[in-house]
N, C-alpha and C positions, 0 to 999 in steps of 0.2 A: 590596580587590581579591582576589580568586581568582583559582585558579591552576587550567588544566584541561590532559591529555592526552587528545587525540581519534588515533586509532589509523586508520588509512587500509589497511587488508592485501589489501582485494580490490575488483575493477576489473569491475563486471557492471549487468546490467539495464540498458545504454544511459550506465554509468558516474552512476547518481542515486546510492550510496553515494556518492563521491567531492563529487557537487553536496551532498549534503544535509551532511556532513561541514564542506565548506567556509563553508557559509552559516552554520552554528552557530559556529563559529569567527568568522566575520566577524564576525557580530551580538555575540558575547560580547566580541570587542576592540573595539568600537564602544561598547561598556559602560562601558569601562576595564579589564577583565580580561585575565587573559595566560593565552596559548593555545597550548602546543608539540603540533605534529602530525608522529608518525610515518607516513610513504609506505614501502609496501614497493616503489613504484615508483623509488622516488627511493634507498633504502638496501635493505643487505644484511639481512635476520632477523634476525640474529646480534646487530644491532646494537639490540637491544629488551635485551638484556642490561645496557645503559646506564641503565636507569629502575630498577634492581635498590636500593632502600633510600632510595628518592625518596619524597618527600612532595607531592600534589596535593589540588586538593578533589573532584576527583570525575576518573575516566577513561571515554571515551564510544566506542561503538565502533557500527557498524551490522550485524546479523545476523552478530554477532561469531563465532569461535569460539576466543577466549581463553579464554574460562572453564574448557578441558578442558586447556590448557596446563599440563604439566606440566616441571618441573627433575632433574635428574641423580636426587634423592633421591628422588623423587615429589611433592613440596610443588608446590602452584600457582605457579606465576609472579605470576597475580594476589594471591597472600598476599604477596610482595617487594617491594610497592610499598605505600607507607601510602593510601592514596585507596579510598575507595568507587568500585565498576566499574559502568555502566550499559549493559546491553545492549539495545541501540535494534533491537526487532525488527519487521521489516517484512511480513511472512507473518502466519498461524494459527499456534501453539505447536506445531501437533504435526511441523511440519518441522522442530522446532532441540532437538528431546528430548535429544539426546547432548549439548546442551549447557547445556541449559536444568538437569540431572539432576545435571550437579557442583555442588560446593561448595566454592566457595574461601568467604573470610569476609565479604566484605563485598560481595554480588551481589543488584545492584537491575536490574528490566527496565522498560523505555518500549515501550508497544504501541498499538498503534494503534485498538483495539474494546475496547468493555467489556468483552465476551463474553471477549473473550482474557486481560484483566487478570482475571476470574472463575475460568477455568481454570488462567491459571498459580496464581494465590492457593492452587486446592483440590488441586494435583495435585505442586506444589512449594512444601511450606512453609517451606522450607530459606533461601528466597530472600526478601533482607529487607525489600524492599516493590516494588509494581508500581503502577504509574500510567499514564494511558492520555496520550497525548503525542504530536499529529497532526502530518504533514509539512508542506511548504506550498509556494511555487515563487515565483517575484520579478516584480515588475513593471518590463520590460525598456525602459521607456520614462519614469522616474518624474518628470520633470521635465515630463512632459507629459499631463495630464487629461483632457485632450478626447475624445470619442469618435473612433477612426480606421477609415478606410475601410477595406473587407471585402471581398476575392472569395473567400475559402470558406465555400457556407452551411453544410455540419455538417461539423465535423471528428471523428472518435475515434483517439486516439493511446494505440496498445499492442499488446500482439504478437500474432500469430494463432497459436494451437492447432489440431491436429486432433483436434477429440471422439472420431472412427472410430479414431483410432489408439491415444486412452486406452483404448477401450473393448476392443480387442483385446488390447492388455496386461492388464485385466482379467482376460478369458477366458483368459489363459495361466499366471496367477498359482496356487499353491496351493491347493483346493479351499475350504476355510474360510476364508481372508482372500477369493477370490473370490467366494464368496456373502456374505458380512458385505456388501463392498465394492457390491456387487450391491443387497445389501437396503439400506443406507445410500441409496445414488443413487435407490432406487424411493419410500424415504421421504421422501426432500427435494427432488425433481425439482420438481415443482408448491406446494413450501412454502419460498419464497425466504427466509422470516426463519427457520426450523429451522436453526439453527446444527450441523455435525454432531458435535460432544459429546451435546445434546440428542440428534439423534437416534438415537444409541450407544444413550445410558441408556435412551432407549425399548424396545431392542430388548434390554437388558441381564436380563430375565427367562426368556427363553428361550436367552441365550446362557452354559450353564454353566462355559464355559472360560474368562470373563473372570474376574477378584478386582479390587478397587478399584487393586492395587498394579500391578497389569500393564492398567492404563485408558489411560493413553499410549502405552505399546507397542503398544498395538490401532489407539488413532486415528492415531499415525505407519506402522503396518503397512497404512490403509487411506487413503493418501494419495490414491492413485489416483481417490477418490471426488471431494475436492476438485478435482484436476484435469480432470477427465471435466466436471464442475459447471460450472465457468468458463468452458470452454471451450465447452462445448455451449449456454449460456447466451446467451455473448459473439456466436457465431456467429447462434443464432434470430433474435437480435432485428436486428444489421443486417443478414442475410437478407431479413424483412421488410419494414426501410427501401429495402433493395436495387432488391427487386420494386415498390414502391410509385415506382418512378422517382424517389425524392428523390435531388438532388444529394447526394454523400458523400465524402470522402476519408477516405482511413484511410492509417496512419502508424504505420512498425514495421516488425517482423520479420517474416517465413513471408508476407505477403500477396500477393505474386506466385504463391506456390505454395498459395495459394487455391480456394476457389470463387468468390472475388466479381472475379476477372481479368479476366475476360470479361464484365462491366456495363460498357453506357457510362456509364451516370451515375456508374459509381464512379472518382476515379481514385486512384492509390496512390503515397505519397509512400516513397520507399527512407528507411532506419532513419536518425534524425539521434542526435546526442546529446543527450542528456537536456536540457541547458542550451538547444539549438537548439529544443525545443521551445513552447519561450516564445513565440516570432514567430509559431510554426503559431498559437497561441490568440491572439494578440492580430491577426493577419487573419483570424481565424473567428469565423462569425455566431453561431453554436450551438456549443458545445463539448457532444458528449455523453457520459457518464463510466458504466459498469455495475460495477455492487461489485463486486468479483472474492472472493464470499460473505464480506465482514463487516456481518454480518446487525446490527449495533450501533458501525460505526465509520466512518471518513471515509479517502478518497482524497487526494492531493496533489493529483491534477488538478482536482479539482472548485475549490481556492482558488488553483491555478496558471491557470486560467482566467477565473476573478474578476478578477484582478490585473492580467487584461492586454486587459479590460470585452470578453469573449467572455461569451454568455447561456453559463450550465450547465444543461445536462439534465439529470436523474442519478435515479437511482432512490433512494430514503427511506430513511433509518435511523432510529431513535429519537435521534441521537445529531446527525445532522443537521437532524431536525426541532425539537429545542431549538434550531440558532443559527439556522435561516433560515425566512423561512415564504414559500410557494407562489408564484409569482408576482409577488415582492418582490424577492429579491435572486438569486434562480433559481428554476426551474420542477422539480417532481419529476412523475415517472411511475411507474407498477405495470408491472414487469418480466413479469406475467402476462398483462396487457392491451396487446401489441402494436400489434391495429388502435386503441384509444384513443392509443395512444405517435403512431401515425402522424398519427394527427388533428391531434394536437397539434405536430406538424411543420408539415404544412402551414398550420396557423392564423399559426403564428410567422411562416413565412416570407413570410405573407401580409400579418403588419404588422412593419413594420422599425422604426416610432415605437416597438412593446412592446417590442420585443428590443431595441433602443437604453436605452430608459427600465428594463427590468429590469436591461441590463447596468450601467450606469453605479451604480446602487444596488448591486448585485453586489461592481462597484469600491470604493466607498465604505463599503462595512462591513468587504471584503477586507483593505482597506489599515489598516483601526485595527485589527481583531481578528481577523484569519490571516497577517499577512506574518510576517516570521523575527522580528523586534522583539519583538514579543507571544508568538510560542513561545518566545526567548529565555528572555523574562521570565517565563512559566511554570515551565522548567527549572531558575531561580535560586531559584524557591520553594520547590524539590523537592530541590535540592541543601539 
């Protein structure tokens, strides 16, 4: 039996820190493993002073920022405790630099892309190993198999951005981080797998101010590209669907303060919490999922919608093309072929036997090799 502390400090994104937290917990005492979690909802800070000379097998935290914790002397707080610390990061590295940068002794990270386990490896060698470690979401129904009836045909659940507004923050940014940030976005717009590390070091001949040791501090200083990316992305594509009169809900934050307000065919579900969003997928025909740029990693929703035998759309990664193949257990599309993405809407919703016969397979691979059971038992091999 192992012994784990999982760290609960912050309450965001719809509160999935908190779900994803809990599920690994579950799954590991469902093991036999014992599992103490501190809540900063539930206790004071002050009270993490209690784990000061403890012994665990591993501490697990989500887009932590323990690692920069330090004590009266300066020493880590993470050196105080004997356990190896695992920081489950949910982003691209270059938003957790400040923490990804310390060094307490024993800091290992879970990410989500390869891409990301690549760069943390070259950019922090300090950090004692990195594994890529996907999220996943529960089937809210598990005692029951069958496929159930549906009145959402596509659902996508996640927040809305406004691209116009990254983009003006751009232009108001410092001259050189706005033209970097500038020329990153003009390099990667139309090259959805150009990861933007890649596209840095593309531009890193002509850019004399960077040195290898200040290559983080560039791509965290041009975050803005990232976000400008996803959003502008996110928006194109269900624009598209928008205009094309396909039936749509969307599900989240800022979407009333939208452009797509005013579609009827769209309608718009106010923000739920992350756990509520299980029921949205398991009454939707289509679940459609857009990488929010990991150009080599996987989504939660794409296996939180398996699970609850919603068809997944989602656009391809290397990484997804290993566990699933096309029209088997989900359907992919090219995030640059729009009017093909639409085709392919209406073809689905034109046979309800494929979307039934893809989801149910969906289900069936979901439930052996993506529900929390299976990343459990990955985690156990890595501890």
């Amino acid at each position: 039996m192992k012994h784990f502390l999982l760290f609960q400090l912050k309450s965001v994104c719809y509160d999935s820190y908190t779900y994803f937290s809990d599920s690994v917990a579950n799954a590991l005492r469902a093991l036999g493993h014992k599992v103490e979690i501190f809540s900063a909802q539930r206790e004071p800070l002050d009270n993490m002073e209690k784990y000061i000379g403890s012994h665990f097998d591993a501490i697990i935290d989500f887009n932590s920022e323990l690692s920069k914790l330090r004590m009266e002397d300066d020493s880590y707080f993470l050196d105080q405790i004997d356990a190896p610390f695992y920081d489950v990061i949910l982003d691209h590295p270059l938003y957790h630099h400040d923490m990804l940068k310390q060094t307490p002794k024993n800091f290992h990270v879970l990410c989500l892309d390869k891409n990301h386990k690549s760069y943390i490896e070259e950019h922090y060698p300090h950090i004692s190993s990195v594994h890529v470690w996907a999220m996943t979401g529960e089937d809210i129904c598990p005692t029951n198999s069958a496929y159930p009836s549906k009145n959402i045909e596509i659902l996508f659940s996640g927040s809305y951005t406004d691209f116009r507004q990254a983009e003006e923050s751009i232009s108001n940014i410092p001259s050189f981080i706005g033209d970097l940030t500038k020329d990153l976005i003009s390099l990667m717009k139309n090259t959805p797998s150009l990861s933007q590390e890649n596209a840095l070091k593309q531009l890193l001949p002509s850019l004399d101010e960077i040195v290898e040791e200040t290559f983080p501090l560039h791509m965290q200083a041009c975050f803005l590209c990232d976000t400008y990316l996803r959003a502008f992305r996110r928006e194109n594509i269900l624009m598209q669907i928008a205009k094309a009169d396909l039936p749509l809900t969307l599900c989240g934050n800022g979407w009333r303060n939208s452009p797509f307000v005013d579609f009827k065919n769209i309608q718009i579900i106010d923000d739920t919490s992350f756990r509520d969003t299980f029921s949205l997928f398991r009454n939707s025909k289509i679940t459609l999922n857009i990488m929010p740029g990991f150009c080599n990693g996987t989504h939660d929703r794409i296996y939180s919608a398996m699970l609850n035998h919603s068809l997944c759309l989602t656009d391809a990664t290397p990484i997804l093309q290993q566990q699933f193949t096309h029209s088997k257990e989900l359907c992919f599309y090219d995030v640059l072929d729009t009017d093909g993405l639409i085709q392919q809407l209406y073809h689905l919703l034109a046979s309800p036997e494929e979307i039934e016969s893809i989801s149910k397979k969906g289900y069936l691979c979901a439930k052996e090799n993506h529900a929390w059971q299976a990343r459990v038992a990955y985690l156990l091999t890595i501890v």
